[in-house]
N, C-alpha and C positions, 0 to 999 in steps of 0.2 A: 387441575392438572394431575396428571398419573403419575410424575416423577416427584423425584424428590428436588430440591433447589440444588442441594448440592453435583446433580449429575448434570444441570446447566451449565451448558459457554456461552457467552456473549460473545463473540467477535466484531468489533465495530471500525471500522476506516478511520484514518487520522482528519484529514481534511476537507475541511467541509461537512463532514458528517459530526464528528467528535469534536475539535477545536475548528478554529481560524488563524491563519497566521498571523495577525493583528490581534484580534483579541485573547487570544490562548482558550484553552478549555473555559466552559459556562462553570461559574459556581455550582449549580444545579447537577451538573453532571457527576462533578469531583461527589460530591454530597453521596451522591443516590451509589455511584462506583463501592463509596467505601461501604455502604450501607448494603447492599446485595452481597458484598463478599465476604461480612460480618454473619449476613445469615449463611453461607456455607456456596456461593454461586461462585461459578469462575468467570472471570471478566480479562480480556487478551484486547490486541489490535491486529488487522490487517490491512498493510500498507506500501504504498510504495518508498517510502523511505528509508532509511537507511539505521543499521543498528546507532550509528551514532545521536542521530537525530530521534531517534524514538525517546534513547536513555535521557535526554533532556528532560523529559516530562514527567519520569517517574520520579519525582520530589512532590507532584500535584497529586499522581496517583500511582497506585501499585497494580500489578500485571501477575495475577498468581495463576498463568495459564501461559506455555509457551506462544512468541508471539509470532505473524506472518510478516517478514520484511522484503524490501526489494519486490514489492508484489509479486512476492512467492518464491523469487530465489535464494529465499534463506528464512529458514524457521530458528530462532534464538531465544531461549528460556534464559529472561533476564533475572529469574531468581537465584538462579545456578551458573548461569556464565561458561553455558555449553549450547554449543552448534549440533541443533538435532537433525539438520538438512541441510545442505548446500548443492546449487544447482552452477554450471560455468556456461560463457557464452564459449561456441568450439571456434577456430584456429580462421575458419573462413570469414570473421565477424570482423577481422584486425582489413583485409581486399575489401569487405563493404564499408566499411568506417570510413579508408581510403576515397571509395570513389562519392562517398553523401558531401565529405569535406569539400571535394573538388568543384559537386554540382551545387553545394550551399552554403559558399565559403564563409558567411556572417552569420549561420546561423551557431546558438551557443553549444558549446557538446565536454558534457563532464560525464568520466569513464570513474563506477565504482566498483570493487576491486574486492575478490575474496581476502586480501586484508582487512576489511572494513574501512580501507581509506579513499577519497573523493578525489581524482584527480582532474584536473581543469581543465581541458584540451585547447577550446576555442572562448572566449569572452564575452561576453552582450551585455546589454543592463540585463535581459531575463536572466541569464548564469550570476547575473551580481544579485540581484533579488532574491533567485534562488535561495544561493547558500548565506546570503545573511536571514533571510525570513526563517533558514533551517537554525543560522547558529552554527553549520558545518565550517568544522577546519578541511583546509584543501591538496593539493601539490599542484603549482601552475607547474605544465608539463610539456613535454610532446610527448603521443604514441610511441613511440620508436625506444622512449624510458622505461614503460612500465611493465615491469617483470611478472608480476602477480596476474593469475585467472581473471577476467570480467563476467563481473556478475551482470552487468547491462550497462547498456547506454544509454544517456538521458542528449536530449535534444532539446533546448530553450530558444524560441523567442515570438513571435506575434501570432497568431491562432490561423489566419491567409498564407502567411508563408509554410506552416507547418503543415496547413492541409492540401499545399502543393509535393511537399516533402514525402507527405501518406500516398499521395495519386505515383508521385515517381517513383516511391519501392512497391508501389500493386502492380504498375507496366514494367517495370524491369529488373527486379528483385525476386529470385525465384529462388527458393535456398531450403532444405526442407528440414534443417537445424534451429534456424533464426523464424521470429517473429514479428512483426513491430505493434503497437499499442498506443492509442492517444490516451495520457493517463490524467487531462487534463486541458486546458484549451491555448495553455501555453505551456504543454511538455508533451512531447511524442518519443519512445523508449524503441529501444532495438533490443529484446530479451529471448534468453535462449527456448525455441520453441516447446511449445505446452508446458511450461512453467507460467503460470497463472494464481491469484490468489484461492480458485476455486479448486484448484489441482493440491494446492496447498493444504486446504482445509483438509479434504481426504487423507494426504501424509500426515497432516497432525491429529488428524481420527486414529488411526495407524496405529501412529510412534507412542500415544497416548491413551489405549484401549478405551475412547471414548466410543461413543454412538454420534453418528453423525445427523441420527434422526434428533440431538437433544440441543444440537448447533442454533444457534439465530443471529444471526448477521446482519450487518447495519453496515447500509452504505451509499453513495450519494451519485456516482457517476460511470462512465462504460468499462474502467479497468475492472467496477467490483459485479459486472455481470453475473460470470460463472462462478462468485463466489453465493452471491445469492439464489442464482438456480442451483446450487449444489447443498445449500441449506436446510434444516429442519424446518425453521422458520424466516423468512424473507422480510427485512424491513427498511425502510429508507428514510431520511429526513425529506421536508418539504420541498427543500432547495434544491433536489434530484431536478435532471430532465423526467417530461412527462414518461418517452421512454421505459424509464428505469422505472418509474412508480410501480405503471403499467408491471409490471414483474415481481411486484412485491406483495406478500401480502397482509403488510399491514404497514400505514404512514403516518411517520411523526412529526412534531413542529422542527422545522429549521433546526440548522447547528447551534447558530446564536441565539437559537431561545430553549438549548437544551434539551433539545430532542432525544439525545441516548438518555438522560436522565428521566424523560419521562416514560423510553419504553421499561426500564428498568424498576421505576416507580410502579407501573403496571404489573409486573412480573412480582415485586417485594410483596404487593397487596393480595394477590392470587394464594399467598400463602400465608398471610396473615390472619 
């Protein structure tokens, strides 16, 4: 390679790519993380989760690279405990929340919240899976309580009803603020338009005088598209749809058999 290690980022997805919510991060992973970043690499995440749910992890590993949260509505250097970007959903988001509740009244919906807090709106077991798989603390709510800016909205429950959900805001949903995003096969998000992880990457090229050509990102499904075409280097684990592979150009084994560890392993050797 022509760089040095140190002018590397790894940016790699939480789920499914990096851990599982069942098994947490692969030993393999944790290993190779602290090992790349020993030799001088910066190693971050980007995710849709949320700052609370990230800081969970950092007792497995350390993040010496600001990282992408909210799938890109907020950049947050957890070394330092400053907010390098924030993005809001605007004022018309509160009339469509209104009328998705009306036409899918079971389905789950928790609003988070430029405080960094999770609030509950609607219930399911997916919202109860959710935030225990996250470990996120809540405020069961109504709309009508919550003072604070929305950073997006999350949508929980069976993968049939949500891709009914996606077809009703494509014919009647026309907004040129708002977006919405299946960030998952049981979550569909309503996020403030082109705020994306891939839009992200670029502001933390930015805010960060990186090179965006030194980027490699790792990631497993359709939210981390444009983070991957937006990358120096594109990689994916196994466990991607064919799709996404298709887009990458280079693939590792599965999450659960340590995939970021092995692209990482590749990269530690290169300079060895």
């Amino acid at each position: 390679m022509g760089k040095k290690i140190s002018e590397i980022i790894v940016i790699s997805d939480l789920d499914n790519t990096l851990l599982t919510a069942k098994e947490g991060i692969p030993e393999y992973n944790i290993e190779m993380i602290e090992k790349f970043q020993q030799m001088g690499g910066k190693f971050t995440v980007a995710t849709g989760r949320s700052v609370e749910s990230v800081s969970r992890y950092l007792g497995q590993i350390s993040l010496n690279a600001p990282a992408i949260t909210y799938n890109g509505g907020v950049i947050y250097d957890f070394e330092t405990g400053n907010v390098l970007y924030r993005a809001a959903l605007p004022e018309i988001a509160k009339d469509i929340l209104k009328l998705l509740m009306e036409e899918f009244p079971d389905v789950g919906c928790e609003i988070m919240c430029d405080n960094f807090r999770t609030y509950l709106i609607t219930e399911n077991d997916y919202t109860y899976w959710h935030l225990t798989d996250e470990k996120l603390s809540y405020i069961d709510t109504e709309v009508s309580q919550i003072q604070n800016n929305w950073i997006k909205v999350l949508f929980a429950d069976k993968n049939e009803t949500l891709l009914k959900m996606k077809k009703f805001c494509e014919e009647n949903i026309h907004c040129d603020e708002i977006e919405f995003v299946m960030t998952n096969t049981i979550y569909f998000e309503m996020m403030p338009k082109n705020i994306t992880k891939g839009k992200a990457l670029k502001t933390l090229c930015d805010l960060t005088n990186l090179s965006i050509n030194n980027t490699i990102a790792v990631g497993d499904y359709y939210n981390d598209v444009e983070i991957l075409q937006n990358a120096g280097l594109s990689v994916c684990v196994d466990n991607a749809p064919d799709e996404i592979k298709e887009l990458c150009h280079i693939t590792v084994p599965a999450c659960i058999e340590g995939g970021v560890g092995h692209l990482l392993a590749q990269i530690i050797n290169s300079y060895i």
